[in-house]
N, C-alpha and C positions, 0 to 999 in steps of 0.2 A: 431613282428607280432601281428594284433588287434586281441582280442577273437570278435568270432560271437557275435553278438548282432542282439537281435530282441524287437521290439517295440508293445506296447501290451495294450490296453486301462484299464484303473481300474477296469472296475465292469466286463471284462472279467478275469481280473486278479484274480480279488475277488471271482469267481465261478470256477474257477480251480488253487486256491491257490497252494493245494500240491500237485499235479500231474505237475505243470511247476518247484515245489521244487524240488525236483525229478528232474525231466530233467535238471535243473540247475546245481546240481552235477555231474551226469551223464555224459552228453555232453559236460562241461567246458564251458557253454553260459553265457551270459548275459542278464537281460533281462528291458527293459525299459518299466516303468507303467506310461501312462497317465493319464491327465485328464480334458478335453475337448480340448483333442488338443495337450497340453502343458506336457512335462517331469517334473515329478512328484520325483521320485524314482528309484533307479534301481538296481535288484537282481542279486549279482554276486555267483559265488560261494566261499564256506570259503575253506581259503588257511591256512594249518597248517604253520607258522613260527619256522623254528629250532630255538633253545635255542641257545642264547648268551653265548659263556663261558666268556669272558672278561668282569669281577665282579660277577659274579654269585656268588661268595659268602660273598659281601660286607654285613655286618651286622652280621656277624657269629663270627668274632672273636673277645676276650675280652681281653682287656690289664691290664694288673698289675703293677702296680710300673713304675719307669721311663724307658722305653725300649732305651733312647741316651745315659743314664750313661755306664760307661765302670762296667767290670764284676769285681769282687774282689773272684777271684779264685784262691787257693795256689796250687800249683802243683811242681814238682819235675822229673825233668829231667831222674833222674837216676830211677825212678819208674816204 
């Protein structure tokens, strides 16, 4: 489904900047700024993006020493 859209000259847009901000959130419109005629711009409203978890936390961890060498840990069965 299109969101509404309405088409709306510049310098009307210019004189009722925040009051169409507003109704942009509000209502879920769009709104298209002219200018002599021709689409210029067009004000949609902000859409939060959920968080990515797949890498979220690439950068966070630190490696020490060689992480492919095999471990040299003695251990005992009977322990």
């Amino acid at each position: 489904m299109k969101k509404q859209e309405e088409v709306l000259a510049a310098g009307t847009f210019k004189s009722k900047c925040l009051k169409l901000m507003d109704d942009v959130q509000k209502r879920r419109i769009e709104i298209v700024i002219t200018k002599r005629g021709k689409p210029v711009a067009k004000l949609i409203p902000y859409e939060e993006k959920p968080p990515i978890l797949f890498g979220f936390m690439k950068g966070t961890a630190k490696v020490n020493g060689d992480i492919t060498a095999p471990i040299n840990v003695k251990w005992n069965a009977n322990d």
